[in-house]
C-alpha positions in Angstrom: 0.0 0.0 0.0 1.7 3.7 -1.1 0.7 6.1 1.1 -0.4 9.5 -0.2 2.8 11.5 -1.0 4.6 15.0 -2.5 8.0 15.3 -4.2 9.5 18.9 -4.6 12.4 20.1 -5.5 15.3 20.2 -2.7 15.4 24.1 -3.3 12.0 24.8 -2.7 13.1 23.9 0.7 16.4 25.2 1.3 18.8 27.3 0.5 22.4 26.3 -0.6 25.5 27.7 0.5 29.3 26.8 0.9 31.5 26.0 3.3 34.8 27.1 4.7 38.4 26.6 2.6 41.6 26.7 5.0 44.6 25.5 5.2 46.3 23.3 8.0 48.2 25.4 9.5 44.6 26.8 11.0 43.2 23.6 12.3 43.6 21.9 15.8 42.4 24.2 17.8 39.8 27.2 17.6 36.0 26.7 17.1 34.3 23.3 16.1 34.4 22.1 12.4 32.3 20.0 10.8 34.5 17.9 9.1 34.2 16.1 5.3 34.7 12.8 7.6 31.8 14.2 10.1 29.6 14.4 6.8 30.4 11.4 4.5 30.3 8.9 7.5 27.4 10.2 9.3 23.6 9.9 8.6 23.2 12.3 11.5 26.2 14.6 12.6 27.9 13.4 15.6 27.1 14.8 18.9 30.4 16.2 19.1 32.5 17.7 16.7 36.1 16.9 17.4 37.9 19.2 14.9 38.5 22.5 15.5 39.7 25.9 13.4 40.8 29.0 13.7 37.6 30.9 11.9 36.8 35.0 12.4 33.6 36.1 13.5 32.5 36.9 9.9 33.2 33.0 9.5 31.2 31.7 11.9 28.4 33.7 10.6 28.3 32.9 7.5 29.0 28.9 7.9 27.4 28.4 11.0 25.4 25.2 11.6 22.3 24.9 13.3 19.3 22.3 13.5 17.7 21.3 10.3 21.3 21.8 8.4 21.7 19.6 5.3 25.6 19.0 4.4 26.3 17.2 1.3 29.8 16.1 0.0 30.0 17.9 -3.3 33.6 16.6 -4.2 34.8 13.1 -4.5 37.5 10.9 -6.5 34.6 8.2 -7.1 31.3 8.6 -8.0 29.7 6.6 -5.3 31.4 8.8 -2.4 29.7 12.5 -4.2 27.1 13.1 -2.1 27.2 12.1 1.0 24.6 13.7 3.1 24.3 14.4 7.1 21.7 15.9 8.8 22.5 18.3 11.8 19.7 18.0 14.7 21.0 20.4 17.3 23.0 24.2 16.8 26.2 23.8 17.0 27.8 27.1 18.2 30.2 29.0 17.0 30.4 25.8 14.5 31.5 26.0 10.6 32.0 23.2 7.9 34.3 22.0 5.6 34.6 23.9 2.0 34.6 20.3 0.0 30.4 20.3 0.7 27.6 22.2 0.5 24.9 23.3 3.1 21.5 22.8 2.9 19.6 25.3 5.3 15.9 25.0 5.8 13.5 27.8 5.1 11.3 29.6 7.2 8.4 27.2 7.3 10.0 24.0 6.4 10.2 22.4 9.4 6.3 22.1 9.1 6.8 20.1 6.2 9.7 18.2 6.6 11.1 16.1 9.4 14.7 16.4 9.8 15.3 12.4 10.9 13.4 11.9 7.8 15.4 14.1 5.7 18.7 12.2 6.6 17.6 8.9 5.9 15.5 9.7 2.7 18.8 11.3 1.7 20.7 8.1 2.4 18.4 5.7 0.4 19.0 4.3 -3.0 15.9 6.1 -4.0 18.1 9.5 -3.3 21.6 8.4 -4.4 20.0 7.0 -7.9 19.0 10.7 -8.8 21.9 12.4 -7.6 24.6 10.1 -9.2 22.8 10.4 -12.5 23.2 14.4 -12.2 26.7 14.3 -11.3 29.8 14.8 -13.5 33.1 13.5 -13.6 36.3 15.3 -14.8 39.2 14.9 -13.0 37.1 13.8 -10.1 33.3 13.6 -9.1 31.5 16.8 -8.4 28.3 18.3 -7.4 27.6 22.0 -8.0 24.2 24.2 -7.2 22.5 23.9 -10.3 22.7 20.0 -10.5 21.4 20.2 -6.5 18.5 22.2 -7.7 17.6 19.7 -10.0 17.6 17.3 -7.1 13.8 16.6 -5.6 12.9 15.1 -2.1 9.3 12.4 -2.1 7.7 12.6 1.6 4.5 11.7 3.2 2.8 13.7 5.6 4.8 14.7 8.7 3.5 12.6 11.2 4.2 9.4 8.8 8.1 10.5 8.3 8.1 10.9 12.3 6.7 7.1 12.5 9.5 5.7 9.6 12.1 8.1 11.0 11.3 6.4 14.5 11.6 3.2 13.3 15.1 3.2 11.9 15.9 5.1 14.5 15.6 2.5 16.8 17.1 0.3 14.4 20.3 2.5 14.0 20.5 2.5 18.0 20.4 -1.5 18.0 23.0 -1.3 15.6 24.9 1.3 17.8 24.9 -0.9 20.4 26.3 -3.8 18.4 29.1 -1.4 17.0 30.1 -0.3 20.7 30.8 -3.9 21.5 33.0 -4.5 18.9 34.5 -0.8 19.5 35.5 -1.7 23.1 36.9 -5.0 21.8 38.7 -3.5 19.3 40.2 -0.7 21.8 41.5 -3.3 24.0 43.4 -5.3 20.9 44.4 -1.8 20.3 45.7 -1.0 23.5 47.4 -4.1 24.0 49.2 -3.4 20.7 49.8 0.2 21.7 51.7 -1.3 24.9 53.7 -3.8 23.0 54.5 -1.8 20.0 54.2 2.2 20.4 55.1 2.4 24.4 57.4 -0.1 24.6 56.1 -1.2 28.0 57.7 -5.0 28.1 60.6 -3.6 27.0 60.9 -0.9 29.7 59.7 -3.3 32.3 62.0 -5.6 31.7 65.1 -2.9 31.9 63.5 -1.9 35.2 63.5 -5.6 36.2 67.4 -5.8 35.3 68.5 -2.5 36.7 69.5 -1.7 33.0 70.0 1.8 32.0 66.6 3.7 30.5 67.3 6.4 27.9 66.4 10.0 29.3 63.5 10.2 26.7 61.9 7.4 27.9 62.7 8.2 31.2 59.1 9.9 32.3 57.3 6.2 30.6 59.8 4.5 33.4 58.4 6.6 36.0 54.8 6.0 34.5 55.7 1.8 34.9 56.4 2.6 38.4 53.6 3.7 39.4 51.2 1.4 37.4 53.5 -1.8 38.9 52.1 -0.5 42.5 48.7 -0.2 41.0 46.7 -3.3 43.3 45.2 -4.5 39.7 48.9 -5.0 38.1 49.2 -7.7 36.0 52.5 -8.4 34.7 53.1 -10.3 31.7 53.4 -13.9 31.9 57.6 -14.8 32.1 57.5 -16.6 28.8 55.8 -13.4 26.7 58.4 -11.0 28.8 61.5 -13.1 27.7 60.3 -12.5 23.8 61.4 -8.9 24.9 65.1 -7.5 25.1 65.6 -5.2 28.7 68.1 -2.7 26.3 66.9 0.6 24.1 69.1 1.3 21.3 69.3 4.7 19.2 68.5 4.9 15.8 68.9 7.5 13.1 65.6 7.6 12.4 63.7 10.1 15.0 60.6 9.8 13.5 60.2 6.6 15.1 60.3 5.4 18.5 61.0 8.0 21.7 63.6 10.8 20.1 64.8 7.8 17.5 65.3 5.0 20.8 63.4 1.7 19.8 63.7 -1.7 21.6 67.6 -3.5 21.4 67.5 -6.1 18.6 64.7 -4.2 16.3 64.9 -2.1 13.5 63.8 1.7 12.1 62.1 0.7 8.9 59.8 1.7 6.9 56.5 -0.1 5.5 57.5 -1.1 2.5 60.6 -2.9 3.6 58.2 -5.5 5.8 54.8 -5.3 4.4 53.6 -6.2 0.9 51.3 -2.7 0.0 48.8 -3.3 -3.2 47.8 -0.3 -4.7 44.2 -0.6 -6.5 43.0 0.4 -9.7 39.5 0.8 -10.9 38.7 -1.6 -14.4 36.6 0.0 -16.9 32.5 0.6 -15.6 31.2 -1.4 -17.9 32.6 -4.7 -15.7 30.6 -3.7 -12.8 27.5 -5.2 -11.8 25.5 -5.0 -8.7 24.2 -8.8 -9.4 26.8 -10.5 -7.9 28.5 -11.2 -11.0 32.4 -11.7 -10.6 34.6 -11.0 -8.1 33.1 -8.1 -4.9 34.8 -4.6 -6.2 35.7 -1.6 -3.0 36.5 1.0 -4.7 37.0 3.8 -1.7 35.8 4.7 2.0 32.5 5.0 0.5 32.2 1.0 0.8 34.1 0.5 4.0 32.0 -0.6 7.4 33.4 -1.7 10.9 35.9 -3.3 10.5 34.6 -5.3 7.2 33.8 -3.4 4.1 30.5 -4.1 2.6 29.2 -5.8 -0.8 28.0 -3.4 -3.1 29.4 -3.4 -6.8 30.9 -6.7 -8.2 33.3 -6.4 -10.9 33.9 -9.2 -13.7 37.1 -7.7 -15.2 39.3 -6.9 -12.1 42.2 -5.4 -12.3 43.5 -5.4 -9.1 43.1 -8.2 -6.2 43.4 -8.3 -2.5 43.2 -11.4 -0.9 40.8 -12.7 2.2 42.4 -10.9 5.5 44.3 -8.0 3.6 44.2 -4.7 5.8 42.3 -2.3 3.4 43.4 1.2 3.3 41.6 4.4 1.9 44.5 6.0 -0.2 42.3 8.8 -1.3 40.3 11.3 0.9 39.7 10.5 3.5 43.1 9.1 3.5 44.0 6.4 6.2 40.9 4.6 7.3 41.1 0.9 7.2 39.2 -2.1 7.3 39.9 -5.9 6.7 38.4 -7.7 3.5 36.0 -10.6 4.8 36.9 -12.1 0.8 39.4 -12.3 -1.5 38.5 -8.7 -3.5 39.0 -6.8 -6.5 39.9 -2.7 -5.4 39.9 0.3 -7.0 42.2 3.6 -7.2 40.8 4.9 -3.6 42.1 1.6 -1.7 45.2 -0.1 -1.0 45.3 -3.6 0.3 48.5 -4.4 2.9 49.5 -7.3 4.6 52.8 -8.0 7.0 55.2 -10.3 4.9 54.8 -12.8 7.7 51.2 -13.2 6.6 50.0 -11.6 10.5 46.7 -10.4 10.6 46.3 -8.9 12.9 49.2 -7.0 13.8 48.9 -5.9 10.1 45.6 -4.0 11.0 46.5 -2.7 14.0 50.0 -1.3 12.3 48.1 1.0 9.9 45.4 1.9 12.4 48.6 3.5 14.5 49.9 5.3 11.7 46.9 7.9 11.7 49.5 10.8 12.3 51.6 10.4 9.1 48.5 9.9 7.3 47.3 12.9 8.4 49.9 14.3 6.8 48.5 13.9 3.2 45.0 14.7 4.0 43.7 17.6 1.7 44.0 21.3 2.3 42.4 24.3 0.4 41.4 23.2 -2.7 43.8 19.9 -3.1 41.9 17.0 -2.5 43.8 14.2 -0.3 46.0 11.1 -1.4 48.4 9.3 -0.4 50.8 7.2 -3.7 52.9 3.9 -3.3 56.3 5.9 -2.6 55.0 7.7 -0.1 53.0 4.7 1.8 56.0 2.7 1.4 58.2 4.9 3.1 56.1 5.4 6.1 58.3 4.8 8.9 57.5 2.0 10.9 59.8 0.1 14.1 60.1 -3.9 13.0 59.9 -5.8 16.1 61.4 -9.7 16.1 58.8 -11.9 14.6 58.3 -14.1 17.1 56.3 -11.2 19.1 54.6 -11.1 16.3 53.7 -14.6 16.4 52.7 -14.0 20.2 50.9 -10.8 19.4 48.5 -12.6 17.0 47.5 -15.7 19.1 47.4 -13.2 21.9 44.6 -10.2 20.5 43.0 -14.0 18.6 40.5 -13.9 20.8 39.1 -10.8 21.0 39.6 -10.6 16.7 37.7 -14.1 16.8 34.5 -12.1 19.0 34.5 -8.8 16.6 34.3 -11.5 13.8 31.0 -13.2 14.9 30.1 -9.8 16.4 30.2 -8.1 13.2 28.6 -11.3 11.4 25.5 -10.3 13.6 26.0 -6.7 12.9 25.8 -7.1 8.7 22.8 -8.8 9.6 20.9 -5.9 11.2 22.2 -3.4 8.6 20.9 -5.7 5.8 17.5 -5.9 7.2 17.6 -2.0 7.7 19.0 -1.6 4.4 15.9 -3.6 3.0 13.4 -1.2 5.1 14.8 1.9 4.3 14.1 2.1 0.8 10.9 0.7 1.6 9.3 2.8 4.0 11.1 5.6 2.4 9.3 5.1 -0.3 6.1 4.8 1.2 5.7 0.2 -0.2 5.5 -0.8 3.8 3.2 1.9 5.6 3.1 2.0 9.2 0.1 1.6 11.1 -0.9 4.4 13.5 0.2 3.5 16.9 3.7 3.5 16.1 3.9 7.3 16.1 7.8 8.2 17.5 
C-alpha cells in the first residue's frame, strides 16, 4: 500500500550555501568544524565535533550550523562517495564546515513540512543516491555543484508518517549502535594491547627496570609511568614466557621519526613499511565490468564502501584489475586518507584503496600497524582546494619500528581472541544493517506503511 505523498524540488526547501576553505596550519584548535569525515560517515552529525579551526567572526556567521542543516559532499574521486549527506539535529555554536560540501539550510516554514530524521535517511536511500549520481559529472574527479542540487527533488508523506518511519530506523540504528560499541570496546583493548607492546614499549621498559638496565632520558618519564602502574593493586604483569620474547636494552636509531627521540627496543629495527609489508595499490577496471548482481569478483572502490571493520558488498566487478586477498588490511588511499578495514573475501579494489598485509602473513598485527599510523596519514589529507591522497612511494616509506617476529607470532594468538569475538560480532551486525538496508528504501518510499500506533 503507497501512502499518499509529495516530491518537490530540494530548493523549494532550502537554501544552498558553501563551506569554509583553510589551510592546515589553522586547524587543531579554535571553534568546532564540521569535518568532510563528520559528513560522508554520518547519517546524522555526531554529537560532538572533534575538529577544531581558527575561523573569524565573519566566518562563523556565514557557515554556522544549526538544527535542520543539510551537508552534502560535493567533491569526490569516485562517484559513489559525491554526495554524501548528514543531517544536523541540534545548533552547534560558533560551528563551521568544511569547504569540499555544500549546506542545505531550511527555510522559514519547512520544518512544518519536513522532518529532519526523515530528511537524513530519505537522503541516504537508493531512491536518493539513484537521482543524484545520475546528475553528477566527472572530470578529473566527481563533483556536485548548485544547479545540479536544484535539479535534485525530495518524495515525503505527511509529517506525522516520516516521524513514525524516521522512529523506526531510529531505533534500528541504535540496535545497531549498540552492536558497534561492542565491537568498538573489543577492538580498543586489541588496540591497547598493541599500543603497549608496540608504540610504548612497556615490556621492553619493564624488563630494563626488572634488570637494573639503564633507560634512555627520553623514555625516562614512561619509566616513571611503569612505576607507578607496577604498584597499582590490579597490576598484572606479563606472563615470564611473553616478557623473555622482549630484550631489557633501548638502542638509538637515526631515524627520529620513530620510536622515543629515535630509541626503539635492542634487537629491532627503524624501517619503513614497505621494507616489511607487501602494499597493493588498486586500480579501478573500466564501468562497464561492474554489476550489482553479484557477477564476478566483490569490487571496493574507496571509503564510500568500507563498514566496521569489514567493508560491505555493493558493486561486483567481472574484469578486475587489481586483487586483494581474504584478511588484507584495506586502506583508503584517497580522501579521506587512512581509514582501514579488513576484507572478509578475497577482493578486487579500485584507485581509492590499497590492500596491505605483513610479509609474515600476521593479521592482525597488520591491521593494527596501519590503524597507529593515523599521524603520518594525516599528513597527506587535503588542504584548500587539493583534495587528499596518499601514492605507493610515499605509503611505502612510512616509517614503521620492525619488532622480532616471534612477538609477532605472540601478538597474533594473543589479541585471537578478542579478533575471533569482533568476527562473529560483526557477522551479527551485517545482519541488522541488511535488514535495515531492505526497510529503508521501503518505508522511504512509502511500499511498507506503518500503522498508526507506532507514532515516534
Amino acid at each position: 500500500m503507497v501512502s499518499n505523498r509529495s516530491e518537490s524540488s530540494l530548493l523549494d526547501y532550502y537554501d544552498v550555501s558553501s563551506g569554509l576553505s583553510k589551510s592546515a596550519k589553522f586547524f587543531g584548535q579554535g571553534y568546532p568544524f564540521v569535518s568532510f569525515k563528520d559528513v560522508f560517515k554520518n547519517t546524522f552529525l555526531p554529537e560532538q565535533l572533534e575538529q577544531l579551526v581558527q575561523s573569524e567572526d565573519k566566518e562563523r556567521l556565514k557557515c554556522s550550523v544549526k538544527k535542520g542543516d543539510v551537508f552534502i559532499t560535493r567533491t569526490s574521486e569516485t562517484m559513489h562517495e559525491l554526495g554524501m549527506s548528514s543531517v544536523a539535529l541540534k545548533d552547534y555554536p560558533e560551528a563551521t564546515f568544511n569547504g569540499f560540501t555544500k549546506r542545505l539550510r531550511p527555510k522559514s516554514g519547512t520544518e512544518k513540512v519536513l522532518h529532519p530524521e526523515y530528511v537524513g535517511y530519505y537522503l541516504r536511500s537508493p531512491i536518493f543516491r539513484q537521482k543524484m549520481l545520475a546528475f553528477s559529472t566527472m572530470s578529473t574527479r566527481a563533483s556536485l555543484n548548485n544547479e545540479m542540487i536544484g535539479r535534485l527533488t525530495i518524495s515525503y508523506p505527511e509529517l506525522t508518517e516520516q516521524k513514525r518511519i524516521s522512529g523506526v530506523l531510529k531505533r534500528l540504528d541504535e540496535r545497531i549502535e549498540l552492536n558497534q560499541q561492542t565491537n568498538v570496546t573489543l577492538e580498543q583493548m586489541a588496540q591497547a594491547l598493541f599500543k603497549s607492546w608496540f608504540v610504548d614499549f612497556d615490556p621492553v621498559i619493564d624488563n630494563a627496570l626488572a634488570a637494573g638496565n639503564n633507560i634512555p632520558e627520553a623514555l625516562q618519564y614512561k619509566a616513571e609511568q611503569r612505576k607507578q602502574v607496577q604498584q597499582l593493586p590490579d597490576f598484572k604483569p606479563l606472563p615470564d614466557n611473553i616478557r623473555a620474547l622482549f630484550p631489557s636494552e633501548f638502542e638509538q636509531t637515526d631515524e627520529s621519526t620513530v620510536g622515543f627521540d629515535g630509541w626503539i627496543p635492542k634487537g629491532w629495527k627503524a624501517s619503513n613499511i614497505g621494507s616489511s609489508f607487501d602494499v597493493t595499490m588498486g586500480q579501478s577496471p573500466p564501468g562497464s565490468t561492474y554489476n550489482e548482481i553479484g557477477e564476478g569478483i566483490a569490487f571496493y572502490q574507496g571509503r564510500a564502501d568500507f563498514g566496521f571493520r569489514y567493508p560491505k558488498n555493493r558493486v561486483y566487478c567481472t574484469a578486475p584489475k587489481r586483487l586483494a586477498n581474504k584478511f588484507d588490511t584495506l586502506v583508503s588511499v584517497r580522501a579521506p586518507v587512512g581509514d582501514a578495514n579488513m576484507a572478509k573475501e578475497n577482493c578486487a579494489i579500485g584507485r581509492g584503496v590499497a590492500a596491505v598485509r605483513h610479509q609474515s602473513g600476521a593479521i592482525s598485527f597488520t591491521y593494527y600497524t596501519i590503524q597507529n599510523l593515523n599521524h603520518f596519514f594525516e599528513r597527506y589529507e587535503g588542504e584548500g582546494t587539493v583534495f587528499g591522497s596518499i601514492n605507493q612511494k610515499d605509503f611505502k616509506n612510512l616509517p614503521y619500528v620492525a619488532p622480532d617476529d616471534r612477538v609477532i607470532s605472540k601478538f597474533e594468538a594473543v589479541s585471537s581472541s578478542m579478533d575471533e569475538m569482533i568476527d562473529l560480532n560483526s557477522k551479527n551486525l551485517m545482519a541488522l544493517e541488511k535488514l535495515r538496508e531492505t526497510l529503508l528504501p521501503k518505508l522511504i518510499s512509502g511500499e511498507i506503511k506503518l500503522p498508526s500506533k507506532d507514532v515516534a
